[in-house]
C-alpha positions in Angstrom: -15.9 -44.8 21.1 -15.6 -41.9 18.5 -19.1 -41.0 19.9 -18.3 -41.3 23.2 -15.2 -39.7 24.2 -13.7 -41.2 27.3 -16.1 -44.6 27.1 -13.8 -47.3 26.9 -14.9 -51.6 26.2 -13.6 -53.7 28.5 -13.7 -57.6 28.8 -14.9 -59.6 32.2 -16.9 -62.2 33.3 -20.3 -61.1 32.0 -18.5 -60.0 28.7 -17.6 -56.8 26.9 -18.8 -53.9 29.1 -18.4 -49.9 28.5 -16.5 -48.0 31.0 -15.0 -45.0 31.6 -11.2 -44.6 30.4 -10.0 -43.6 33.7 -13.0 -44.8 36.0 -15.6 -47.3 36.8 -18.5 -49.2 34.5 -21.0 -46.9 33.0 -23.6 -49.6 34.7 -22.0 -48.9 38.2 -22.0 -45.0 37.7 -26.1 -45.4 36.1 -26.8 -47.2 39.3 -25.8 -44.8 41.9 -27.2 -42.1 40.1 -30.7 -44.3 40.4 -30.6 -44.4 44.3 -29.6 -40.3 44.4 -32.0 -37.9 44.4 -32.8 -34.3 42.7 -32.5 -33.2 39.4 -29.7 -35.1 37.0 -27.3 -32.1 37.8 -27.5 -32.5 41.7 -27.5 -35.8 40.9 -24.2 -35.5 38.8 -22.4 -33.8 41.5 -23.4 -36.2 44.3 -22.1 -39.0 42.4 -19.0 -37.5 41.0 -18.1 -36.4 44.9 -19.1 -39.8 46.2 -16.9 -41.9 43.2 -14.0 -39.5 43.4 -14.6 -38.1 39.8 -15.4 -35.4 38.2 -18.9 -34.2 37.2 -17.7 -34.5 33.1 -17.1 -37.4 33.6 -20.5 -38.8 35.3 -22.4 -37.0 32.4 -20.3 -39.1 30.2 -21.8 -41.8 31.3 -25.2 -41.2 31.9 -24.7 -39.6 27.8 -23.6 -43.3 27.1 -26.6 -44.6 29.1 -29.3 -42.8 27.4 -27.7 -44.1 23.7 -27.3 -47.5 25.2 -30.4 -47.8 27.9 -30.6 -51.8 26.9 -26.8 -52.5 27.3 -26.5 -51.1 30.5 -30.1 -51.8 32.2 -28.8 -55.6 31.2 -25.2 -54.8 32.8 -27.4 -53.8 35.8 -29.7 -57.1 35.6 -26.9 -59.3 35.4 -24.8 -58.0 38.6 -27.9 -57.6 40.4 -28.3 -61.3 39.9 -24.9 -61.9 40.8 -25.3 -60.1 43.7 -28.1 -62.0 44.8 -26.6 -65.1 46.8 -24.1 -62.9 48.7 -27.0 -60.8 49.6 -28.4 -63.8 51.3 -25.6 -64.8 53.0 -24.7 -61.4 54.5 -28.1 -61.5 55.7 -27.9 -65.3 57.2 -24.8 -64.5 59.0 -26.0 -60.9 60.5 -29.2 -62.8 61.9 -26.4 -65.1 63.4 -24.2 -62.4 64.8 -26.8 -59.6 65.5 -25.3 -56.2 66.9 
């Protein structure tokens, strides 16, 4: 934590995860700044306005990220997987109910 101001551990289902003090996972942050585009600044500012933060803190994480690329890509993996089944159930039931 001493080299990551404002990274917090938290525990949860899939275990200990880093996060920030007053904010979401470092994996959810990582993630949305995967599906934006443009440089990691615009990138940074697009995030921080979408997750009501501010830009420091959105560099925080993606800091912690490129320390901790393994820890967070599995963070990523393993929500992605739990994700998976209610993916496929939103998708059952909107072929049911199209509009």
């Amino acid at each position: 934590m001493e080299a990551h101001p404002g990274v917090v551990f938290r525990d949860g289902p899939t275990g200990r995860r880093a996060g920030l003090a007053a904010g979401p996972d470092v994996w959810e942050i990582v993630g949305l700044l995967r599906d934006l585009r443009g440089s990691l600044d615009e990138r940074a500012v697009s995030a921080a306005a979408h997750m009501g933060l501010a830009e420091s803190q959105v560099r925080t994480a993606s800091r912690y990220y490129a320390e901790y690329t393994d820890e967070i890509e599995s963070e990523i993996a393993r929500n992605d997987e739990a994700a998976e089944p209610e993916l496929v159930v939103w998708e059952n039931e909107h072929r049911l109910l199209p509009g």
